[in-house]
C-alpha positions as CSV (number, residue, x, y, z in Angstrom):
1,X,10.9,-5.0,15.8
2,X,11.6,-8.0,14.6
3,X,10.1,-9.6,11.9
4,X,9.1,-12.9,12.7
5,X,6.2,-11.1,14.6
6,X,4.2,-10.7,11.3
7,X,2.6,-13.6,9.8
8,X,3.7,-13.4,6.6
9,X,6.1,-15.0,4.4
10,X,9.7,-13.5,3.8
11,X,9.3,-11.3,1.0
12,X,9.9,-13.1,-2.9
13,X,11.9,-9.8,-3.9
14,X,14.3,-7.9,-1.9
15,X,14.1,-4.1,-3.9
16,X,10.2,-4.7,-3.3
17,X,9.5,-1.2,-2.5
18,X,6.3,-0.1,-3.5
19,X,3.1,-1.2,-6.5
20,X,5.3,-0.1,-9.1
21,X,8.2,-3.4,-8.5
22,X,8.0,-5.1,-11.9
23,X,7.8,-8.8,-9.8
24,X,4.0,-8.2,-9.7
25,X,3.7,-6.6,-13.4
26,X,0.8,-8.4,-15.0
27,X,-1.1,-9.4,-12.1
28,X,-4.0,-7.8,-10.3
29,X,-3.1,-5.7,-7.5
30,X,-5.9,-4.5,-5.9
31,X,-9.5,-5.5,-5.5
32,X,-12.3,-2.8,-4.5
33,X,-14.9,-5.1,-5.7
34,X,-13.8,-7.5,-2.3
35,X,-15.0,-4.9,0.5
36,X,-18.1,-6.2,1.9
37,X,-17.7,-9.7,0.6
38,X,-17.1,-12.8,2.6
39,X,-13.4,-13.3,4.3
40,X,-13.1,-17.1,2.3
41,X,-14.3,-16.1,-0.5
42,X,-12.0,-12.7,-0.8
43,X,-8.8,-15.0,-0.1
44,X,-10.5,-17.4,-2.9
45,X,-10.5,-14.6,-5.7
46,X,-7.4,-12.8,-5.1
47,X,-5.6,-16.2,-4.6
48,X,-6.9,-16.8,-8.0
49,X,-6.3,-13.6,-9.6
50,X,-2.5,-13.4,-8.8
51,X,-0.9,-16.8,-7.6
52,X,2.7,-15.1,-6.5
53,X,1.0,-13.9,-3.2
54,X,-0.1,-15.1,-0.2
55,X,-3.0,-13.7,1.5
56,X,-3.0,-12.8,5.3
57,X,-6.2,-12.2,7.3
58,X,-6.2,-9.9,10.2
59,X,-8.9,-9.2,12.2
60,X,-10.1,-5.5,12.9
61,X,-7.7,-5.7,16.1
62,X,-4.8,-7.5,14.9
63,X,-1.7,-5.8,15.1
64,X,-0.4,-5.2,11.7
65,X,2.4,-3.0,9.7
66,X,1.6,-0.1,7.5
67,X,1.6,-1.4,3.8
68,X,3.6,1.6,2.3
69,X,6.2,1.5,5.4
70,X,9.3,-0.8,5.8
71,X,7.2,-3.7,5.9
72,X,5.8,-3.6,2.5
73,X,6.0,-7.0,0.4
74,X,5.1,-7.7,-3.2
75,X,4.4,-11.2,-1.9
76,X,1.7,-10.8,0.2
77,X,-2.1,-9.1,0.4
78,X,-3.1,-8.3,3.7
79,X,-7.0,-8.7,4.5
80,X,-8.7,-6.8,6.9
81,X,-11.8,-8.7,7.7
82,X,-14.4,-7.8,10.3
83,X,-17.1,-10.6,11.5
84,X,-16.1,-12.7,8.6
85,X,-16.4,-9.8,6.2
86,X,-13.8,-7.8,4.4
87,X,-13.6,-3.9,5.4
88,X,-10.6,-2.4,3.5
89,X,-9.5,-2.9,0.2
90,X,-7.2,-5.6,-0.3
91,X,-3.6,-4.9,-1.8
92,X,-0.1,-6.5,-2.5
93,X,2.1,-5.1,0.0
């Protein structure tokens, strides 16, 4: 699979393995408080909350990789929105 099928910047760290990589140490990881809340202003507040991602929104049918698989990236937040609303909790990877 190649990887210039998902829309994401190349990944900022190459041992970016898993939450733990110190590249995203001080930074918010994770945002429960997002699911439910409006796809703008998700990308909005996690944009704000840690400025070394970039944030990816995939529809409920859009093909995307497992975030704990090769694919993970400490560089990017995937969110899974559903009419204009997020449905999973976004993380880095």
């Amino acid at each position: 699979m190649s990887s210039d099928k998902y829309p994401f910047p190349p990944c900022a760290w190459k041992n970016c393995t898993n939450h733990e990589y110190i590249g995203c140490a001080g930074y918010k990881d994770a945002w429960p408080e997002l699911v439910g809340q409006p796809t703008e202003k998700c990308k909005a507040q996690i944009e704000k909350d840690n400025p070394l991602i970039t944030v990816v929104i995939l529809g409920r049918d859009e093909e995307r990789t497992d975030p704990y698989g090769p694919y993970f990236c400490c560089n990017r937040v995937y969110l899974f929105v559903d009419e204009g609303v997020c449905y999973f909790i976004p993380t880095v990877g």
